[in-house]
N, C-alpha and C positions, 0 to 999 in steps of 0.2 A: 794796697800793699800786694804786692806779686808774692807766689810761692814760693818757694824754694826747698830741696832734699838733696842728698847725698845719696848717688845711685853705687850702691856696692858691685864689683865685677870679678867674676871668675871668667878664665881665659885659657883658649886651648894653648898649646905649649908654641912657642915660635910666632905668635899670630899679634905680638904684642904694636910694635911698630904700625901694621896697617890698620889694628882697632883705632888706636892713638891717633892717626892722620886721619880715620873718617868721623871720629866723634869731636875732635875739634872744630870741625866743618860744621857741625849742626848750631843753629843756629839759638838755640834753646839753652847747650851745656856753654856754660861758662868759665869752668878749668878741667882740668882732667888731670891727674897723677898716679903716679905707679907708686905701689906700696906694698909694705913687706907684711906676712902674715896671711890670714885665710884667704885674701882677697888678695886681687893682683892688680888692679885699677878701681879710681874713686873719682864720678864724674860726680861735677856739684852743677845743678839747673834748676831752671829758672820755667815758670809758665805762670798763666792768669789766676791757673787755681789748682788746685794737687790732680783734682782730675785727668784734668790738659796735662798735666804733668805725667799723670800713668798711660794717657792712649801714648804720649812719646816716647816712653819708656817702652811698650810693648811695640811699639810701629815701626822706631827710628833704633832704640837701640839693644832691644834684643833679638833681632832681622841682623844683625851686620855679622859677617862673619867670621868666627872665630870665640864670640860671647857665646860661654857657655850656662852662665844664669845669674841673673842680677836678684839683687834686694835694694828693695827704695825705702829710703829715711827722710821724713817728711822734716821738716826744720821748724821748730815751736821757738816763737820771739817770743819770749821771758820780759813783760814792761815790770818796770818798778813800781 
């Protein structure tokens, strides 16, 4: 079973559109949305293991500019 988390995003003001086209590029986030409330974008990805998951989070997307600080939510599958 692969990872998966909910990268929370704050964003500088106007910089929305070019976050948006360079995190749908990464090969790892698999949706991206704009949301209303403390946060301003909700990237959901994917990696091997949460690990891999956090060097992408620090390497790939909070290096891009305009990200002004993320919070990662690691995603717990709940089995019956």
């Amino acid at each position: 079973m692969r990872a998966t988390a909910y990268v929370l995003i704050n964003l500088a003001a106007g910089i929305f559109e070019d976050v948006y086209s360079k995190l749908t590029k990464l090969e790892f986030v698999q949706q991206v949305h704009a949301v209303s409330g403390p946060y301003d974008m909700i990237a959901i990805v994917n990696g091997p293991t949460f690990n891999d998951i956090g060097k992408n989070v620090l390497n790939e997307i909070q290096t891009v500019r305009g990200v002004q600080n993320t919070i990662t939510c690691n995603v717990i599958f709940l089995e019956n």
